[in-house]
VEXBA-37057 format. One record per residue (C-alpha): x, y negated, z. Coordinates in Angstrom, 1 decimal, decimal comma. Last residue first. Layout:
(site (X Y Z)) ...
This chain:
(site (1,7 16,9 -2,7)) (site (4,9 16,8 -4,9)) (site (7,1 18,0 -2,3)) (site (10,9 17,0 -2,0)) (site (12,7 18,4 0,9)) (site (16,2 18,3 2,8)) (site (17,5 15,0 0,6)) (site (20,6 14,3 2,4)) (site (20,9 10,6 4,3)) (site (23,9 8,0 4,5)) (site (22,8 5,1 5,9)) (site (24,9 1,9 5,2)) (site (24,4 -0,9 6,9)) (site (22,3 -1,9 9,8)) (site (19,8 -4,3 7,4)) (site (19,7 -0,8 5,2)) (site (21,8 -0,1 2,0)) (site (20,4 3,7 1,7)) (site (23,7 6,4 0,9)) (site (21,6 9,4 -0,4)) (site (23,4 12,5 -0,3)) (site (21,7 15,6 -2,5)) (site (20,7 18,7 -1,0)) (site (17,1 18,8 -2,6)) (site (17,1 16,5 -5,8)) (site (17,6 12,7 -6,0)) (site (16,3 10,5 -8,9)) (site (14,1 7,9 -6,2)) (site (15,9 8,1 -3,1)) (site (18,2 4,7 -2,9)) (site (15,0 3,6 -4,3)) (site (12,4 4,6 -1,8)) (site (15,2 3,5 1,2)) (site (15,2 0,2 -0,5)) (site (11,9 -0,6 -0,5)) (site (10,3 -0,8 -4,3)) (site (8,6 2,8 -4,4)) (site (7,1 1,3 -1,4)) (site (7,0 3,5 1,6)) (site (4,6 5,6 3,5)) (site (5,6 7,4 6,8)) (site (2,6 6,2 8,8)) (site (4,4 3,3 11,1)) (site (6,0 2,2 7,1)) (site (2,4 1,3 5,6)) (site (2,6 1,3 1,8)) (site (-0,4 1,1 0,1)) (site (-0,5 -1,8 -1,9)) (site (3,3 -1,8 -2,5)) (site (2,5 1,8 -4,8)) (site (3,9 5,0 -2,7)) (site (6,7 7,0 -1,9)) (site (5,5 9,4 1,1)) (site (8,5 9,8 3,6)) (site (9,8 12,4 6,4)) (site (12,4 11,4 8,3)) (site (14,9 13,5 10,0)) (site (17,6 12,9 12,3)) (site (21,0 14,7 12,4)) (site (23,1 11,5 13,7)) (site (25,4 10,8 11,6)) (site (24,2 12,9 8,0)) (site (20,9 11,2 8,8)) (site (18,4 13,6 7,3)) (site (15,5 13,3 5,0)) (site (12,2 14,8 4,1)) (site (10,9 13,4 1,1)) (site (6,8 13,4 -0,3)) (site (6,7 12,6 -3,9)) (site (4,2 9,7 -5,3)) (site (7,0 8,2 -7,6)) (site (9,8 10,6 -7,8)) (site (12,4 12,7 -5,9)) (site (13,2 15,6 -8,0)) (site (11,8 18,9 -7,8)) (site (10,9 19,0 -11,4)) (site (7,6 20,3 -10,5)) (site (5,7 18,2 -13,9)) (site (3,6 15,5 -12,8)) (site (0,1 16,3 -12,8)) (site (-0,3 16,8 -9,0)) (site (1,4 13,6 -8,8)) (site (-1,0 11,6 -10,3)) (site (0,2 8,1 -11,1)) (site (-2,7 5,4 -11,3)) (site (-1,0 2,7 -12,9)) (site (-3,4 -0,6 -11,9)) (site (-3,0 -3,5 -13,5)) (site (-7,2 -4,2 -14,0)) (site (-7,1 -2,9 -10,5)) (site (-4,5 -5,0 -9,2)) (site (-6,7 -8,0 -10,9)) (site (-9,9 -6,6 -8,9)) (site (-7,9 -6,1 -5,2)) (site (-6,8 -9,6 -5,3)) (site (-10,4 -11,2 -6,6)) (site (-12,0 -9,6 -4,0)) (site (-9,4 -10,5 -1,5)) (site (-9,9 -14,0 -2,4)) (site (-13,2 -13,9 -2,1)) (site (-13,0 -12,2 1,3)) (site (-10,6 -14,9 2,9)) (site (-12,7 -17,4 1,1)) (site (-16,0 -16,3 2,8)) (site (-14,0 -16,0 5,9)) (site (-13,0 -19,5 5,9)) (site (-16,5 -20,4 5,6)) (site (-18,4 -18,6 8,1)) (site (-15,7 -19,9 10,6)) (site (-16,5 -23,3 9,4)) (site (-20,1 -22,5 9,8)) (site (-19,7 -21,4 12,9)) (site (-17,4 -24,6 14,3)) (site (-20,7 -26,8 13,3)) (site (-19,5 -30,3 14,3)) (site (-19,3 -31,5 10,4)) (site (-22,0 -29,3 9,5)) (site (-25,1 -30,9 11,8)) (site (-28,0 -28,8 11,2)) (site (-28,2 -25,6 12,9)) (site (-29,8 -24,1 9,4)) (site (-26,5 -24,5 8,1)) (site (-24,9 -21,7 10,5)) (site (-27,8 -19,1 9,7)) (site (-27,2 -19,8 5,8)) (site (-23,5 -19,4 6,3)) (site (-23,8 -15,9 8,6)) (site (-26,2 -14,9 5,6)) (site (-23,8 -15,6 3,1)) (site (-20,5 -13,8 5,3)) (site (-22,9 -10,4 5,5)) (site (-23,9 -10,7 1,8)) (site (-20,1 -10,7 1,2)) (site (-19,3 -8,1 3,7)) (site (-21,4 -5,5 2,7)) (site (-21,6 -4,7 -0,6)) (site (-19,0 -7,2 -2,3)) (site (-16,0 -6,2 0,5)) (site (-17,3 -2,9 1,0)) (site (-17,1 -1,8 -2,9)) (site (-13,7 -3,7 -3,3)) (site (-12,2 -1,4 0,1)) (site (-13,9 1,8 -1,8)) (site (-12,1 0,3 -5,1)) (site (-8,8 -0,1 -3,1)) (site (-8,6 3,5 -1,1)) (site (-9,6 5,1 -4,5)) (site (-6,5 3,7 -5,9)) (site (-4,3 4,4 -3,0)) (site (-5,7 8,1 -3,0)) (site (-5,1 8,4 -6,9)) (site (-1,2 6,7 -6,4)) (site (-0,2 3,5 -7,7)) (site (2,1 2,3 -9,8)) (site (1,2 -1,7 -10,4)) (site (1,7 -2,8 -14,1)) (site (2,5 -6,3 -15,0)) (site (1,3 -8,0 -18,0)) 
């Protein structure tokens, strides 16, 4: 069985996603079904088509979200001990050795990582050149570009 790390806000993000999805958008995509069937002819009916791919779109996402959470690893880093190494859940601050310019990066579960907003996968290659580093160390990151070579300026558990 495969376990997905997560962090507690990614969690929370998921089930409050789950609780929409079956609360509100569900019922919403049924009723937008029942309106489209009462127009009669199905076939020719391009709303209840619509109605229909979206009901699969949000079934499937329901049943996406509840097997990840039946996986789920919720990782606390508040609870982790200060070790001030880079870890699951730890915020980095980096700096190109080349060039001088810093990053700052949230290592997070694949669910929740979104790049534009600083938050990686702890699978992505610049999380696990990272992962194990402590303040002042080199990181040399494989990236499509080549080699990076970064030095770990900050590690907060936060």
């Amino acid at each position: 069985m495969q376990r997905y790390p997560m962090t507690v806000q990614g969690a929370e993000a998921l089930k409050a996603e789950l609780i929409k999805l079956k609360g509100t958008d569900r019922p919403a995509v049924v009723a937008a079904i029942a309106e489209a069937r009462a127009h009669g002819d199905l076939k020719e009916n391009a709303e209840y088509h619509a109605a229909r791919e979206q009901q699969g779109f949000i079934e499937g996402r329901i049943q996406d979200i509840e097997g990840k959470l039946s996986n789920v690893q919720v990782i606390d880093i508040l609870q982790m001990p200060k070790t001030g190494k880079v870890i699951f859940g730890a915020t980095v601050d980096i700096e190109n050795i080349d060039t001088g310019e810093t990053k700052t990066y949230h290592i997070v579960g694949d669910d929740e990582a979104d790049f534009k907003i600083g938050k990686i996968s702890v699978n992505s290659p610049i999380a696990r050149g990272l992962i194990g580093k402590s303040e002042g160390d080199d990181a040399v990151i494989e990236t499509p570009g080549g080699r990076v070579e970064y030095e770990v300026v900050a590690v907060r558990y936060e």
